[in-house]
TORTIPA-398306 format. One line per field, with one value per residue (C-alpha): residue number from 1; chain; x, y negated, z. Coordinates in steps of 0.1 Angstrom, whole numbers, plus 5000, padded with zeros to 4 digits. Each point is the difference from the previous one (the first is absolute). Example, Ala and Ser with C-alpha at 12.3 -4.5 7.8 and 13.67 -1.06 7.14 Angstrom:
BEGIN
num c(1/2)
cadena c(A/A)
X c(5123/5014)
Y c(5045/4966)
Z c(5078/4993)
//
This chain:
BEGIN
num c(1/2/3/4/5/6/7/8/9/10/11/12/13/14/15/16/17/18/19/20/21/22/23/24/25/26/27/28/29/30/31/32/33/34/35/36/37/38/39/40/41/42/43/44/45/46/47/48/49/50/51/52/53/54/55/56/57/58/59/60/61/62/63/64/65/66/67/68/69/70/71/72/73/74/75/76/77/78/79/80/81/82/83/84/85/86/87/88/89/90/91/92/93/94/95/96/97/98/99/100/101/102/103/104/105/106/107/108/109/110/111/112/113/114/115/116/117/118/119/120/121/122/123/124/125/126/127/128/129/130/131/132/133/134/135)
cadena c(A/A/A/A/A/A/A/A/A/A/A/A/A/A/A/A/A/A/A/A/A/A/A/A/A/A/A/A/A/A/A/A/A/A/A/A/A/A/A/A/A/A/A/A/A/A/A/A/A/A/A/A/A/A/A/A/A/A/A/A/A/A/A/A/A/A/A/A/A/A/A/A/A/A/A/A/A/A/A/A/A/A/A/A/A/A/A/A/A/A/A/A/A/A/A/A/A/A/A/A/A/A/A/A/A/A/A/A/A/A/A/A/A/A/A/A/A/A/A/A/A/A/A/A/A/A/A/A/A/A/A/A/A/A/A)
X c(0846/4996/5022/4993/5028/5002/5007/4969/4978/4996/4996/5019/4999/5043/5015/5020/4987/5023/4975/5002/4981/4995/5007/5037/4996/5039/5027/5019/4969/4999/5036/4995/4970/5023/5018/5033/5020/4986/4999/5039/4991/4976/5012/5025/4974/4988/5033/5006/4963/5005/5030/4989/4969/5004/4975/4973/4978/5000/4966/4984/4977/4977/5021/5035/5027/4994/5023/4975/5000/4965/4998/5012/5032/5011/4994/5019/4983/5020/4987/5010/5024/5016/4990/4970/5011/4975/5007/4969/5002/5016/5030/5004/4999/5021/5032/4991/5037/5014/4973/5012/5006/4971/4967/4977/4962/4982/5011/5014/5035/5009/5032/5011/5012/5032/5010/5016/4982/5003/5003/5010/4974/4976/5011/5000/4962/4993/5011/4982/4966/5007/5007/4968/4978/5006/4982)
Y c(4247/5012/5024/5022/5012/5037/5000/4982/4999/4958/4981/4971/4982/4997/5034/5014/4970/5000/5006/5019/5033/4999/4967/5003/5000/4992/4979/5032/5013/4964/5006/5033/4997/4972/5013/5015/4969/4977/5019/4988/4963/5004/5017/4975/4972/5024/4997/4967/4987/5028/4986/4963/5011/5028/4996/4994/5033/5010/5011/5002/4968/4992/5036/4980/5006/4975/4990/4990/4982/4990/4990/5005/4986/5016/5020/5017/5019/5022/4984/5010/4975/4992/4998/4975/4982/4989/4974/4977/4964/4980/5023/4993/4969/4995/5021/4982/4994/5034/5013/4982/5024/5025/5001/4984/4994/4992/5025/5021/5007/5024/5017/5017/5035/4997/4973/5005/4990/4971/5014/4966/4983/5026/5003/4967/5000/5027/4984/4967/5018/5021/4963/4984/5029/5025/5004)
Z c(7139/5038/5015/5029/5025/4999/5039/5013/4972/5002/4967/4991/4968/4995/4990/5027/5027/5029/5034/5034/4996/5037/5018/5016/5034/5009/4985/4994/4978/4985/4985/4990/4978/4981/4968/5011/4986/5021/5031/5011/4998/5020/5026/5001/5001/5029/5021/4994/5015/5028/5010/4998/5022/5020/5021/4978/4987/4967/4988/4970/4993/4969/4985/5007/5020/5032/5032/5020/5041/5008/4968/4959/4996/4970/4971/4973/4966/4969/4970/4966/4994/5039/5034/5011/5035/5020/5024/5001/4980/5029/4998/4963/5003/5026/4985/4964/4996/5008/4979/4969/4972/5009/4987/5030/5003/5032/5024/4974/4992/4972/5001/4975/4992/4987/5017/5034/5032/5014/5034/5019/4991/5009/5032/5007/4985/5021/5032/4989/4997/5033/5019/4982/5003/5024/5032)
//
């Protein structure tokens, strides 16, 4: 059974698929076309990569929040059940023991909802792929 957004007209074949009717175009659009529940956590996830990299951009890359300098350093993506971080493979591997506990896939770590942040180790994540990456 296909379903059809009323808003853009686009087809999927879930019922209700989740999808940008227009591409966001800032991180500030990104959160707000989340479901309302979600929007907090990442706005939190937000401040703590801002403050971990102020000097990086944010942009949106590949229709994900981005901090960018010269280069992608990191992502971050609502999903239905938590928050998709984005740090590259190397960085998961190299914080494999502070990352004990979380679901983690190549370059992929999944935080969930109702679980609090792990804000620490984001930072220090952050400031890893800034140091490895940025130009």
């Amino acid at each position: 059974m296909t379903w059809k957004c009323p808003k853009c007209g686009r087809v999927f074949d879930r019922q209700d698929q989740h999808h940008f009717c227009e591409k966001p175009k800032t991180i500030d659009d990104y959160i707000e076309a989340q479901d309302p529940a979600v929007q907090p956590k990442l706005r939190e996830i937000r401040a703590v990569i801002r403050s971990a990299l102020p000097d990086a951009e944010e942009r949106i890359s590949w229709s994900m929040p981005t901090y960018w300098k010269g280069r992608n350093l990191i992502h971050f993506a609502a999903s239905k059940k938590h928050i998709g971080l984005y740090p590259g493979g190397e960085a998961t591997t190299a914080f494999a023991k502070e990352l004990e506990g979380f679901d983690v896939s190549k370059g992929t770590i999944r935080l969930p909802y109702e679980k609090d942040l792990p804000t620490e180790v984001i930072t220090e994540i952050a400031k890893w792929c800034y140091e490895r990456n940025g130009k």
